[in-house]
KOLFIVO-680998 format. One line per 5 residues: number of its first residue (from 1); their letters; for each residue x, z, y of C-alpha. Coordinates in pm, 1 decimal. Layout:
NUM> A> X,Z,Y; ...
//
This chain:
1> XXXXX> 5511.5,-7047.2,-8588.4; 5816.0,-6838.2,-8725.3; 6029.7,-6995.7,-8444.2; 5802.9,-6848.4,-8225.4; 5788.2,-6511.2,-8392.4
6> XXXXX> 6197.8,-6522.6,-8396.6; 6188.1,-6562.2,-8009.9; 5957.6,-6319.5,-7998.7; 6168.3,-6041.8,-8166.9; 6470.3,-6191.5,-7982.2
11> XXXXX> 6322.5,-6125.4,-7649.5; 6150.5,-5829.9,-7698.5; 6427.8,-5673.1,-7887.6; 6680.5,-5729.2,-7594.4; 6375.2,-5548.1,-7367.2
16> XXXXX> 6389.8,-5258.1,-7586.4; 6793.9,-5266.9,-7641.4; 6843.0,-5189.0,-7236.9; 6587.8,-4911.5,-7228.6; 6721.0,-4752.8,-7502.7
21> XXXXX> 7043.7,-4764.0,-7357.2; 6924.5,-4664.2,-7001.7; 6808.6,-4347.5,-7150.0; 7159.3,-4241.7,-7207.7; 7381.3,-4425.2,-6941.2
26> XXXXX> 7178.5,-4579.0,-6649.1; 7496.7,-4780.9,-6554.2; 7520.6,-4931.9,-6861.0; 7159.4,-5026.2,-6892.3; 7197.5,-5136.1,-6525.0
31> XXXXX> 7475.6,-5372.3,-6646.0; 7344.0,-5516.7,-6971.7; 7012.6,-5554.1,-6744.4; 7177.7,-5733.4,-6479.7; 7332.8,-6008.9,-6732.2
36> XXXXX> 7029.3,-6287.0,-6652.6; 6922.7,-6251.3,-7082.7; 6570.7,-6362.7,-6995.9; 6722.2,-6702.0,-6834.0; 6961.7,-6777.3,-7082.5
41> XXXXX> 6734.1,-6655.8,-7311.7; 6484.4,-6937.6,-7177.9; 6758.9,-7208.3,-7168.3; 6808.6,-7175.3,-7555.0; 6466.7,-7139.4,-7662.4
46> XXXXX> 6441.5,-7452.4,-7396.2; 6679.4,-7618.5,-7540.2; 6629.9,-7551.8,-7906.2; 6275.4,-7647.8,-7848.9; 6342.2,-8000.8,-7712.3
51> XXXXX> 6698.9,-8083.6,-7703.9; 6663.5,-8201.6,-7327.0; 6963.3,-8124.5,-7121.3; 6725.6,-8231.8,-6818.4; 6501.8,-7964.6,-6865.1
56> XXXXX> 6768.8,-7685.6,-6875.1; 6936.8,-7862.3,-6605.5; 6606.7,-7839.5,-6417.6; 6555.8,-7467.9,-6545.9; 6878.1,-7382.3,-6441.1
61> XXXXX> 6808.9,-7481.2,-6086.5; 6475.2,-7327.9,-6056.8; 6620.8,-6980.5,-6168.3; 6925.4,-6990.9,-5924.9; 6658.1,-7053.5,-5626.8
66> XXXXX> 6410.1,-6792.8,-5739.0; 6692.3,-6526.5,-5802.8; 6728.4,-6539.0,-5422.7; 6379.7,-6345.7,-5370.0; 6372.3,-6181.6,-5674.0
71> XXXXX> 6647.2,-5969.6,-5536.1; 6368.0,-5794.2,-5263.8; 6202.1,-5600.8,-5548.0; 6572.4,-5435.3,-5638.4; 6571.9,-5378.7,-5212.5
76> XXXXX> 6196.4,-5251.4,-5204.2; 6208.9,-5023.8,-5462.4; 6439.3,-4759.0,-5405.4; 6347.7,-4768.2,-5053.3; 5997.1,-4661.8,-5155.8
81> XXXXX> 6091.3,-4390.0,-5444.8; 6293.0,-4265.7,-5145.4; 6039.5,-4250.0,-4911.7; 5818.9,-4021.1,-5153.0; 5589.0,-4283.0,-5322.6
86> XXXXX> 5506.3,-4223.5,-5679.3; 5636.3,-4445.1,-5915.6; 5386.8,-4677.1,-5978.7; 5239.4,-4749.6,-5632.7; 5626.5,-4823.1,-5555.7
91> XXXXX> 5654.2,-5070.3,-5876.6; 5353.2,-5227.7,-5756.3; 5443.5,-5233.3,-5381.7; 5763.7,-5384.6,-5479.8; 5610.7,-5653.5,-5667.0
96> XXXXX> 5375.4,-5765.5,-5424.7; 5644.1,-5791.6,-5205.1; 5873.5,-6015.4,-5444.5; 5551.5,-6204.8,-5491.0; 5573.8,-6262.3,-5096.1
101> XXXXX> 5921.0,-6318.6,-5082.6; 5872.3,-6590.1,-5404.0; 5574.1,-6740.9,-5191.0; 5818.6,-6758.4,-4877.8; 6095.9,-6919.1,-5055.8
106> XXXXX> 5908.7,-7177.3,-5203.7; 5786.2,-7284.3,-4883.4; 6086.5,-7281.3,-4696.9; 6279.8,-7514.4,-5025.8; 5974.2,-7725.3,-4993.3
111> XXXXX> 5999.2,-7808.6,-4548.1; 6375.8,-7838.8,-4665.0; 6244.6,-8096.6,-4948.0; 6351.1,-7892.1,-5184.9; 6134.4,-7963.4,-5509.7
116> X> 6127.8,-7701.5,-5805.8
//
């Protein structure tokens, strides 16, 4: 249980570390936020958890495939602030299109027999 309380305050902490900074230099926030934290993040607590290379092999290779589609909400978004949308309709518009976009790329790696 403290393990997961640690990883917890890890995570979370890291979360709150790039908005803080974002408040004061958007380019630096940008930056720190662009470093993938969350998936290395994942691979240690992965690994830590069950010392299983396979598994943060397999991670690894997940990630790198879904990064592909993730990058339409970063496309999406400024487009619709842009166009006028509020802020929230946009967040949400651009996250039902990276949902599309994830659902898209998983079956294209899958007719390529590409398994996740």
């Amino acid at each position: 249980m403290l393990q997961t309380v640690i990883k917890l305050l890890i995570s979370s902490g890291v979360i709150v570390l790039v908005s803080e900074i974002a408040k004061k230099n958007t380019y630096l926030g940008g930056l720190i936020a662009s470093i993938p934290l969350v998936s290395v993040l994942s691979m240690v607590w992965l690994y830590i958890d069950t010392k299983d290379i396979e598994s943060v092999r397999n991670l690894s290779n997940s990630i790198l495939w879904m990064v592909i589609p993730s990058i339409s909400l970063f496309i999406s978004l400024p487009i619709l602030l842009r166009s006028g949308i509020g802020f929230y309709l946009s967040i949400f518009l651009s996250t039902i299109i990276t949902i599309g976009c994830y659902g898209v790329t998983i079956l294209l790696l899958s007719r390529f027999g590409i398994e996740l």
